[in-house]
C-alpha positions as CSV (number, residue, x, y, z in Angstrom):
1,X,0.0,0.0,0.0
2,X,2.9,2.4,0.4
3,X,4.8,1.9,-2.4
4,X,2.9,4.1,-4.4
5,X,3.4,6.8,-2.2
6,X,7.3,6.2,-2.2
7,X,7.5,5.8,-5.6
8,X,6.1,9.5,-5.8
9,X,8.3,10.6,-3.5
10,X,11.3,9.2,-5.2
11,X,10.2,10.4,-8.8
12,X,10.1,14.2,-6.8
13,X,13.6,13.6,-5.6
14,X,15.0,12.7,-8.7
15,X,13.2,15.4,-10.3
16,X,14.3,17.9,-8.0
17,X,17.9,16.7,-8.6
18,X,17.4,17.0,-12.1
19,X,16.0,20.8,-11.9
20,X,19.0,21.5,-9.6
21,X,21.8,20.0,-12.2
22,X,19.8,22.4,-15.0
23,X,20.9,25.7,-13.2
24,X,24.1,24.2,-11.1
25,X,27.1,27.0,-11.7
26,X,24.7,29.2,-13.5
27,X,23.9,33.1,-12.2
28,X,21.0,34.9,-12.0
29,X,19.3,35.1,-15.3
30,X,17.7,38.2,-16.1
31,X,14.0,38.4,-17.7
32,X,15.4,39.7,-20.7
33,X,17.7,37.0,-21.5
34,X,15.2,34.9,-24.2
35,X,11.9,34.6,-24.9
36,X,11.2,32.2,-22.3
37,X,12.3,34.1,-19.7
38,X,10.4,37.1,-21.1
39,X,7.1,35.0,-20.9
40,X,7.8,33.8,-17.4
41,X,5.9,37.1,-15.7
42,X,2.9,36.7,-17.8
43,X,2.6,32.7,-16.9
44,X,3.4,33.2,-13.4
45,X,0.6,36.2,-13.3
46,X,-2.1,34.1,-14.4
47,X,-1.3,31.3,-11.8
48,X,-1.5,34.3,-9.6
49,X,-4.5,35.6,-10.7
50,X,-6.3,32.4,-10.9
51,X,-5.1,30.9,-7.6
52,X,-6.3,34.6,-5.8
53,X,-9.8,34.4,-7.4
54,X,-10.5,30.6,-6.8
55,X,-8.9,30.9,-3.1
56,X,-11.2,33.5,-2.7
57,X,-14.5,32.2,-3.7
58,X,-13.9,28.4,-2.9
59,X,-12.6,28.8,0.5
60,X,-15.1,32.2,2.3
61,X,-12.7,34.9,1.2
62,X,-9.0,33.8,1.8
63,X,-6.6,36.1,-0.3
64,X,-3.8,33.6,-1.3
65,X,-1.5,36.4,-3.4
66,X,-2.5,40.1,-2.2
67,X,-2.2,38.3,1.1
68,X,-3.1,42.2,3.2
69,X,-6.3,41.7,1.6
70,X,-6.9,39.1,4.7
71,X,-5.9,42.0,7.2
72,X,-8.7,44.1,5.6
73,X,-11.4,41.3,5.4
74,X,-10.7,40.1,8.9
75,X,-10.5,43.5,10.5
76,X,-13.9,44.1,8.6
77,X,-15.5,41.0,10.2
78,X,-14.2,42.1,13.8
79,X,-15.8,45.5,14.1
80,X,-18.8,43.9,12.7
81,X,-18.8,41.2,15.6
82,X,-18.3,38.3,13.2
83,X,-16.1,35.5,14.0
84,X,-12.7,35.6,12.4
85,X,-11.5,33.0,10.2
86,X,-8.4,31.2,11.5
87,X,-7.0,31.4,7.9
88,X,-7.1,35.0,7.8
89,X,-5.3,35.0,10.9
90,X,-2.4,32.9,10.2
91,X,-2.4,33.6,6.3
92,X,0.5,36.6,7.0
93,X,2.6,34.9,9.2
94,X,2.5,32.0,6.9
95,X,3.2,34.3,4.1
96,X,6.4,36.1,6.0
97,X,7.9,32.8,7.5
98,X,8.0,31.0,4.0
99,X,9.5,34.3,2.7
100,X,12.1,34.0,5.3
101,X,12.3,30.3,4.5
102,X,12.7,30.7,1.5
103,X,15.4,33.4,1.2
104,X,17.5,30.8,3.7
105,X,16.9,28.0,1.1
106,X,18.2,30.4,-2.2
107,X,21.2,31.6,0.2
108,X,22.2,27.8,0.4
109,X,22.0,27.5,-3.1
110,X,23.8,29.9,-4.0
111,X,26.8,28.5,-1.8
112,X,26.7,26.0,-4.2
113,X,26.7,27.5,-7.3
114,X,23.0,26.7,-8.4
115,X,20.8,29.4,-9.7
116,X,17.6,29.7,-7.4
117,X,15.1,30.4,-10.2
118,X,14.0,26.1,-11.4
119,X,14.5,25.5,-7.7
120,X,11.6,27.9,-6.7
121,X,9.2,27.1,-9.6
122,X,9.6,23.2,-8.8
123,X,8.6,24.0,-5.0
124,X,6.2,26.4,-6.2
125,X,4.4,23.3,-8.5
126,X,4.8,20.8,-5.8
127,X,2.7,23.6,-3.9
128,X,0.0,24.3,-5.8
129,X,-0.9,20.5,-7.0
130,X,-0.6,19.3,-3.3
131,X,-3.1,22.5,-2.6
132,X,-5.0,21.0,-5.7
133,X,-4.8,16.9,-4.5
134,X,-6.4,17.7,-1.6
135,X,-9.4,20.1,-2.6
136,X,-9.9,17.0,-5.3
137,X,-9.8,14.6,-2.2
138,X,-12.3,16.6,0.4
139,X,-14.8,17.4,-2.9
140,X,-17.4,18.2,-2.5
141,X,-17.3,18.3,1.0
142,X,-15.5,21.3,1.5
143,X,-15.8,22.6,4.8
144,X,-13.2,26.0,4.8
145,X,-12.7,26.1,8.6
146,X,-11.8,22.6,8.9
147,X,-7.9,21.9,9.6
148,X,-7.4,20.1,6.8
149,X,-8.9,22.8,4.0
150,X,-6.9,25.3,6.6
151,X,-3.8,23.2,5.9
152,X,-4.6,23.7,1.9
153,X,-5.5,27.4,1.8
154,X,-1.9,28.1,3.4
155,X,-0.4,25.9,1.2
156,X,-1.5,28.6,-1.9
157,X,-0.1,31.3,0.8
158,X,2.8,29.4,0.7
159,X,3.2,29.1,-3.1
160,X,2.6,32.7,-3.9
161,X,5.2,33.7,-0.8
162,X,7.8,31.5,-3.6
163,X,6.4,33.4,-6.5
164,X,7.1,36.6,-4.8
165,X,10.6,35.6,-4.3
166,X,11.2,34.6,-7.7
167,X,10.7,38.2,-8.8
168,X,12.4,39.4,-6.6
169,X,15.6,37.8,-6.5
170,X,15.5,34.8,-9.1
171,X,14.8,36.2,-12.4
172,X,16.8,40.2,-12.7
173,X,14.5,42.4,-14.0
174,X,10.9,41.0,-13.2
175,X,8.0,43.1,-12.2
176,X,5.8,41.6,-9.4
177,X,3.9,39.0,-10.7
178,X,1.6,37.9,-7.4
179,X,0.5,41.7,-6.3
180,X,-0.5,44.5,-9.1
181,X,-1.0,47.7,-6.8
182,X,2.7,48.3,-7.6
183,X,2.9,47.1,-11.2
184,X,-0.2,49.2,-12.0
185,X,1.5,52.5,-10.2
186,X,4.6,51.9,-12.2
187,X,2.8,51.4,-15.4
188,X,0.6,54.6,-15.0
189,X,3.7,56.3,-14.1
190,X,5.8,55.1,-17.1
191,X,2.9,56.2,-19.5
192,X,2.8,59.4,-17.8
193,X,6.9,60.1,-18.7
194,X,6.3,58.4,-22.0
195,X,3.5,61.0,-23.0
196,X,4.5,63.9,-21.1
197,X,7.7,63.6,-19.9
198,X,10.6,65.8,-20.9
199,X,13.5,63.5,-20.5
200,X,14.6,60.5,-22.5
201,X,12.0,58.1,-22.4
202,X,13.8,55.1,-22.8
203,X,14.1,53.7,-19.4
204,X,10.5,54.1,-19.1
205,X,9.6,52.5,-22.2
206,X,11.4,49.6,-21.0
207,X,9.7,49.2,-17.6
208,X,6.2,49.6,-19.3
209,X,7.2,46.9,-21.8
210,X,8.2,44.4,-18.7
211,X,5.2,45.5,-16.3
212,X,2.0,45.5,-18.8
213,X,2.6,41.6,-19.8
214,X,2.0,40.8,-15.8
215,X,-0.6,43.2,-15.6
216,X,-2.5,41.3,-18.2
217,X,-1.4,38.1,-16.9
218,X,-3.1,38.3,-13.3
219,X,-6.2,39.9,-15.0
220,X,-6.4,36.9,-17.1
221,X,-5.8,34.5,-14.9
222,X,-8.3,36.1,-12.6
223,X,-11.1,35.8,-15.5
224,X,-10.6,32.1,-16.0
225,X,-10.3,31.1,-12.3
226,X,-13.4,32.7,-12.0
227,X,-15.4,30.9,-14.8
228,X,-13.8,28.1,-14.1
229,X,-14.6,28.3,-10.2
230,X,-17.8,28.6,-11.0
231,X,-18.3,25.8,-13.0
232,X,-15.8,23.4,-10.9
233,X,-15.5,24.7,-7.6
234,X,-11.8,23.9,-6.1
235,X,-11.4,21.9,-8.6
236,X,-10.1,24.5,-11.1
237,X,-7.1,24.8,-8.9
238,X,-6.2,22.5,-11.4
239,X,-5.6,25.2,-13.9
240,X,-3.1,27.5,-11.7
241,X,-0.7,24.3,-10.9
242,X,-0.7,23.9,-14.8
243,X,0.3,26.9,-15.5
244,X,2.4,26.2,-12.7
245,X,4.1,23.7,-14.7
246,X,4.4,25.1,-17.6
247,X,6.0,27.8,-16.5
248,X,8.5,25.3,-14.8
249,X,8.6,23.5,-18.3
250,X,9.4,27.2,-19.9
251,X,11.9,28.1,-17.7
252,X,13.8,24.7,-17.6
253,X,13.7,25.1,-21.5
254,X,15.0,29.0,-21.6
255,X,18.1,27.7,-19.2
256,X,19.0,25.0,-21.7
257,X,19.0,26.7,-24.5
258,X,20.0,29.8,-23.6
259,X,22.7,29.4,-20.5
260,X,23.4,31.9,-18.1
261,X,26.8,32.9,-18.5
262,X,28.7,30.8,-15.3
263,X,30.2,32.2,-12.1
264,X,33.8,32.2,-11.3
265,X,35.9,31.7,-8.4
């Protein structure tokens, strides 16, 4: 009866060694580096997108990417004398221990000369279709304040803390691809210099050319979780650890073809 179970386990192993050997001596790559890498933000905005929107209506408002949205709902359902939802309590502490989690685990990497960026969109996967497995077990019995659905909502937390930290420090010149507020400042600001601005506009053409894909992305991604939320229920986290892949699949692909030049002693 276990060896199923082990046999999974072992085929993640090896897969995980595998991802690791792609990027070993590598640096950080840089968004612009090939086409690939230039498509990452716009996969990895509609996982976003789509994991936010079906998070939020399959399991009684839980924000899994613009995770202060929580702070807002649960503050809102305190002065109104409503019980809190454990998930929205715990949600932001999940988020910021997995950040700093996760910035210990690409440190360690580093010392070993392997680029952080397959790493973090293998976890990242792993995430979201364990999140995925066991909405697809409990269905349709889906009981949000129950420890187990708990247990999967912080998973997605978890996931998005990751994508957060790929854009940050795993792929050079990323906009956010888990939160808009910023990219959508940014990109009104860059359209302002582009139109009016007296200066060379080149800088800001370049940063509206990086933050619009994303911008698009999440919106996206928030449209089709939606529909498809509707029509599935948690099931159609099926379609943000797909994209989930692929983007894994897209980034393992840029690397090999187009290697980062390697570090040196």
């Amino acid at each position: 009866m276990m060896a199923f179970p082990e046999n999974r386990l072992a085929i993640a192993a090896k897969l995980a060694c595998w991802v690791a050997s792609v990027g070993a001596g590598m640096a950080v790559p840089s968004v612009d580096d090939s086409l690939g890498t230039k498509l990452l933000p716009f996969a990895l905005s509609i996982v976003a997108g789509s994991v936010d929107i079906i998070g939020f209506l399959g399991l009684d408002g839980l924000f899994t990417a613009h995770i202060t949205g929580n702070l807002v709902i649960l503050a809102a359902k305190l002065v109104a004398g409503q019980q809190a939802p454990v998930s929205y309590l715990i949600s932001v502490p999940v988020f910021m221990v997995v950040l700093t989690l996760t910035r210990l685990f690409v440190a360690g990497l580093e010392r070993i000369g392997i680029a952080s960026l397959l790493p973090l969109l293998l976890l990242q996967f792993l995430l979201l279709l364990t999140f995925f497995a066991i909405c697809l077990a409990r269905w349709p019995h889906i009981e949000p304040d129950t420890a187990i659905m708990i247990f999967a909502g912080m998973l997605g937390v978890s996931a998005m803390a990751l994508q957060n930290e790929v854009a940050r420090i795993s792929l050079k010149g990323t906009p956010s691809t888990a939160v808009m507020t910023t990219n959508v400042t940014l990109l009104a600001i860059d359209v302002g210099e582009i139109l009016f601005g007296r200066s060379p506009r080149v800088a800001a053409r370049q940063r509206a050319k990086r933050t619009w894909p994303a911008i698009v992305g999440f919106l996206l991604g928030c449209a089709l979780g939606a529909a498809c939320e509707s029509a599935f229920g948690l099931r159609s986290l099926m379609l943000p650890a797909g994209i989930a892949l692929v983007a894994l699949v897209m980034g393992i692909a840029a690397l090999r073809a187009h290697p980062v030049e390697r570090k040196t002693a």
